[in-house]
C-alpha positions as a LaTeX table, in Angstrom:
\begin{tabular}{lrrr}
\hline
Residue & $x$ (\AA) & $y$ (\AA) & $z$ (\AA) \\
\hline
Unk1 & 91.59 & 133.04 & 76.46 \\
Unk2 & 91.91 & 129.58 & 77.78 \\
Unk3 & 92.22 & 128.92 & 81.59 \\
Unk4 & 92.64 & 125.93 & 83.22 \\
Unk5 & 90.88 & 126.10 & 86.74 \\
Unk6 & 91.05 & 123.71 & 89.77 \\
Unk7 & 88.29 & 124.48 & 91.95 \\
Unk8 & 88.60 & 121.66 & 95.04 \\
Unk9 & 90.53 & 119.52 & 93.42 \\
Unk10 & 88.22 & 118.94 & 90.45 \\
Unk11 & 89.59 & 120.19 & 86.99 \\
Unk12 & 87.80 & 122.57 & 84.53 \\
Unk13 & 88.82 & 124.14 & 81.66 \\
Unk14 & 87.09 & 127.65 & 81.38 \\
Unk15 & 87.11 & 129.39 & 77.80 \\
Unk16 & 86.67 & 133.58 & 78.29 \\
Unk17 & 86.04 & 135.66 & 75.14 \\
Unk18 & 85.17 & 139.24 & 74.73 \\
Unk19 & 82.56 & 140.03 & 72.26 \\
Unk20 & 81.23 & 143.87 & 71.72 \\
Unk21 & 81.92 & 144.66 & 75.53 \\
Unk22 & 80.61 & 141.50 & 76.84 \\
Unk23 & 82.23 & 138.51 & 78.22 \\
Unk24 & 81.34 & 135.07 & 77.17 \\
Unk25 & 81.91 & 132.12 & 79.37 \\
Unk26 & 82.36 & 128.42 & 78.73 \\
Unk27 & 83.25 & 125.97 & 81.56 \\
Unk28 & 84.06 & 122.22 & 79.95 \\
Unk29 & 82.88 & 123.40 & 76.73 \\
Unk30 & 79.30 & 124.16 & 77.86 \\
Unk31 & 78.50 & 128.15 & 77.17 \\
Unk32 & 76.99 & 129.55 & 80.47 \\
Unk33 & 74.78 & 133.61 & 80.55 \\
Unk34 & 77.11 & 134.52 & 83.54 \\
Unk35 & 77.51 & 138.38 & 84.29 \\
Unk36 & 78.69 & 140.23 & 86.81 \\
Unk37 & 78.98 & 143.50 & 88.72 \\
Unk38 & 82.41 & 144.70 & 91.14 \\
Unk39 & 80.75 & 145.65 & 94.62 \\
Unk40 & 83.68 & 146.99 & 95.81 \\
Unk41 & 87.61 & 146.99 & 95.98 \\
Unk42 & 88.03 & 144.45 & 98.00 \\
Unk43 & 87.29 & 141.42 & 96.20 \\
Unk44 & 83.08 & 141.30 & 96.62 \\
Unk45 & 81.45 & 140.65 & 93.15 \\
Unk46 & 77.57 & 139.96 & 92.22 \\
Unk47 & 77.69 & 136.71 & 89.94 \\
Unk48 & 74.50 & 136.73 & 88.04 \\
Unk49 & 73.71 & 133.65 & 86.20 \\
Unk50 & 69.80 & 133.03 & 84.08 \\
Unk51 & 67.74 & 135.61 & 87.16 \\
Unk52 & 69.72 & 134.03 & 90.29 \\
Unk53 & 72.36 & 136.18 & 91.42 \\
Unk54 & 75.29 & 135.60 & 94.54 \\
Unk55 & 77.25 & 137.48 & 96.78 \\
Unk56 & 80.95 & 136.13 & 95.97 \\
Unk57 & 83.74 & 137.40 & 98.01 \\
Unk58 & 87.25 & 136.67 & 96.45 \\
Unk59 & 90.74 & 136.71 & 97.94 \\
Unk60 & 94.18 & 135.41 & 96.41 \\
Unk61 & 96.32 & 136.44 & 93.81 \\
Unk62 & 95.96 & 135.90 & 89.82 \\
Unk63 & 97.04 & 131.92 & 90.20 \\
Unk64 & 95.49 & 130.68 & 93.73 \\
Unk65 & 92.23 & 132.26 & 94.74 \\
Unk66 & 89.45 & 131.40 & 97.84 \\
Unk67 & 86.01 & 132.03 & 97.04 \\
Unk68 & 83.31 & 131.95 & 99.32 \\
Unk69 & 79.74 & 131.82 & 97.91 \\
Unk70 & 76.88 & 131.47 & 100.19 \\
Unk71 & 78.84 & 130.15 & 102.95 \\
Unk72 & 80.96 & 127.42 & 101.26 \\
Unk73 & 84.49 & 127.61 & 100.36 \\
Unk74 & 86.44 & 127.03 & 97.10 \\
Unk75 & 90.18 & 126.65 & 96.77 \\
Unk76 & 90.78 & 127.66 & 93.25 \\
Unk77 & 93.96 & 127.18 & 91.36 \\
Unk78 & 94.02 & 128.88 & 88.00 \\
Unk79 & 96.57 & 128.50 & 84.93 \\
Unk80 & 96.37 & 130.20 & 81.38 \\
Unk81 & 97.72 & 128.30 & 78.50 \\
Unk82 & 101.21 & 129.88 & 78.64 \\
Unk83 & 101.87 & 129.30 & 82.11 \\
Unk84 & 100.00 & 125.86 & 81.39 \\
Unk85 & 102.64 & 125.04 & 78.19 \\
Unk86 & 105.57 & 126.24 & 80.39 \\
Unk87 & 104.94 & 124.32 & 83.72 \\
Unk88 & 105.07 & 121.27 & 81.73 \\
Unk89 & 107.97 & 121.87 & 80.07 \\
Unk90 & 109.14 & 122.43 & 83.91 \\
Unk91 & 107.80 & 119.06 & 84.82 \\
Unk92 & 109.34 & 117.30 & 81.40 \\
Unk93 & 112.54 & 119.14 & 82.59 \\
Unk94 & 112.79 & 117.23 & 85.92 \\
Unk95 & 113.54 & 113.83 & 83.90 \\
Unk96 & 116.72 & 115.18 & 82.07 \\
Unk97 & 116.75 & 116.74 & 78.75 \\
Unk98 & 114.08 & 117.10 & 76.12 \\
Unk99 & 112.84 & 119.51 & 73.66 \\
Unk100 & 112.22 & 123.33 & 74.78 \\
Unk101 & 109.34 & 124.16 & 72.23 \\
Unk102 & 107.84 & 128.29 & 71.79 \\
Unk103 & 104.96 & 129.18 & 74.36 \\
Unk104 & 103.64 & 131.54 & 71.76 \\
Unk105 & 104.61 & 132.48 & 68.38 \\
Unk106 & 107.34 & 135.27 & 67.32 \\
Unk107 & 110.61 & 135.89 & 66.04 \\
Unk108 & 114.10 & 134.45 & 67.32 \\
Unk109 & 116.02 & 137.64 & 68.15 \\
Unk110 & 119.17 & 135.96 & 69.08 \\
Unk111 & 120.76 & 132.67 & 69.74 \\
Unk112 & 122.65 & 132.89 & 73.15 \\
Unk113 & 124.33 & 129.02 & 72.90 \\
Unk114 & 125.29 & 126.67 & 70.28 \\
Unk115 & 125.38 & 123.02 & 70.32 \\
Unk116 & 127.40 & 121.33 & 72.90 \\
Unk117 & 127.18 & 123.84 & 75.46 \\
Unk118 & 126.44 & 123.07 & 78.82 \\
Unk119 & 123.56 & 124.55 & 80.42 \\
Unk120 & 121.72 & 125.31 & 83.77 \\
Unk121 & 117.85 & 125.64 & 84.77 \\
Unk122 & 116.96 & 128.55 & 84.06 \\
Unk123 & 119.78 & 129.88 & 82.10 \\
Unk124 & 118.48 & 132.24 & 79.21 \\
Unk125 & 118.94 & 129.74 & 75.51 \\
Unk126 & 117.52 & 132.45 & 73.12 \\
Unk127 & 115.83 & 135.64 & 72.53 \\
Unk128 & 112.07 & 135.67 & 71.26 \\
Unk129 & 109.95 & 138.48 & 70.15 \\
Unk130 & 106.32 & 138.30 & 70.36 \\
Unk131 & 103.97 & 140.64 & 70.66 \\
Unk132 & 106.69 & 143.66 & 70.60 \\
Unk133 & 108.22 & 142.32 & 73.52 \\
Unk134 & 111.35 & 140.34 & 74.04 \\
Unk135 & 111.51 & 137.32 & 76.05 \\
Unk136 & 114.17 & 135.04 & 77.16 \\
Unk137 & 113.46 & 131.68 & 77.05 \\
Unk138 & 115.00 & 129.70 & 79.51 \\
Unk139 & 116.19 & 125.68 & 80.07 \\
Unk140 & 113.58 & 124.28 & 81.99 \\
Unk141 & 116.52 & 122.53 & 83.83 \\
Unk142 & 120.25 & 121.65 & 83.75 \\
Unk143 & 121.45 & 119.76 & 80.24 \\
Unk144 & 123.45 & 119.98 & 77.72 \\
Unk145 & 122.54 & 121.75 & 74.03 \\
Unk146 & 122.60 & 118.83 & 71.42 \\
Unk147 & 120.76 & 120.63 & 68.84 \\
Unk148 & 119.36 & 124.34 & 68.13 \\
Unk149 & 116.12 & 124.08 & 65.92 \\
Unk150 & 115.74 & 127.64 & 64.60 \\
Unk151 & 117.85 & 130.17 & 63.54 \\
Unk152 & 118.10 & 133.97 & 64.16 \\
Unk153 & 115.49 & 136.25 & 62.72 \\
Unk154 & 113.45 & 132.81 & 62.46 \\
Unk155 & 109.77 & 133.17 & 62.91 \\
Unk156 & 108.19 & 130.60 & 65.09 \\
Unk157 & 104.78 & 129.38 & 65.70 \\
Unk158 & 103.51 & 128.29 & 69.02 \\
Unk159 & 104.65 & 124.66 & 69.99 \\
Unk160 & 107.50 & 124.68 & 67.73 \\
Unk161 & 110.96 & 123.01 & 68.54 \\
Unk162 & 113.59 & 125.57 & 69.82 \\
Unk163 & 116.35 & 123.49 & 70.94 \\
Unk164 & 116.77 & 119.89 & 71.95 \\
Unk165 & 118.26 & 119.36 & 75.42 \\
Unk166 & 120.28 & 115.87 & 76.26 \\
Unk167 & 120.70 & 115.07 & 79.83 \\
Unk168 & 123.21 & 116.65 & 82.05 \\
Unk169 & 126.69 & 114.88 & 82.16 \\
Unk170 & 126.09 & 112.52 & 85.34 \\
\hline
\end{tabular}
């Protein structure tokens, strides 16, 4: 899976892939022989990397994270491509209108407004199944339906159109 890492205010993007129990790491598109071992519960992790290994201790949460290795801190902020795909459609949102487009690909379950409607952020426009689960997808902010892209029992591929928002009446 795909990450997209801020570590100090410098971007990466870090690639992780499980092969045959192992986890391979790239970081900018260069493959690194990482491994590591859990010390304990609390967050303290051996990172071992071509002989040299450090003591890493880790606190946060799954999307901001401080790490502390040999003495120096890192503020890390950490996105995976979903959460990447949907905060921009947050930020394209802000201007007024737009296109709502699939995070991930599935099957339109239900239609919950037709064209013309009037709509709120946040306010659920469909139903999309992926992955056996059903998820609401939701205006990324106040506008007005001016055209629904897909259809019910539709399948959709990631980054396709959903519905086309126009601005909100002013």
């Amino acid at each position: 899976m795909k990450y997209f890492v801020t570590v100090n205010g410098r971007a990466r993007e870090v690639d992780l892939v499980e092969r045959l129990g192992r986890i391979e790491v790239s970081v900018d598109g260069r493959k690194l022989d990482l491994s590591y071992e859990e010390v304990d519960n609390l967050g303290q992790v051996a990172l071992i990397e071509g002989g040299r290994s450090w003591g890493v201790s880790i606190e946060g949460d799954e999307h901001t994270v401080t790490c502390s290795i040999a003495g120096r801190l890192y503020a890390v902020e950490i996105e995976d491509e979903r959460e990447r795909a949907a905060h921009a459609a947050e930020r394209e949102a802000s201007k007024g209108g737009g296109v709502v487009k699939s995070i991930m690909p599935g099957v339109v379950v239900k239609l919950l407004v037709k064209e013309g409607d009037v709509v709120e952020k946040g306010q659920a426009l469909l139903v999309l199944e992926a992955m056996k689960m059903q998820n609401e997808i939701g205006a990324p902010g106040p506008g007005v339906v001016k055209a629904l892209h897909v259809k019910e029992k539709e399948a959709v591929s990631s980054g396709a159109k959903l519905v086309t928002l126009a601005a909100p009446p002013a």
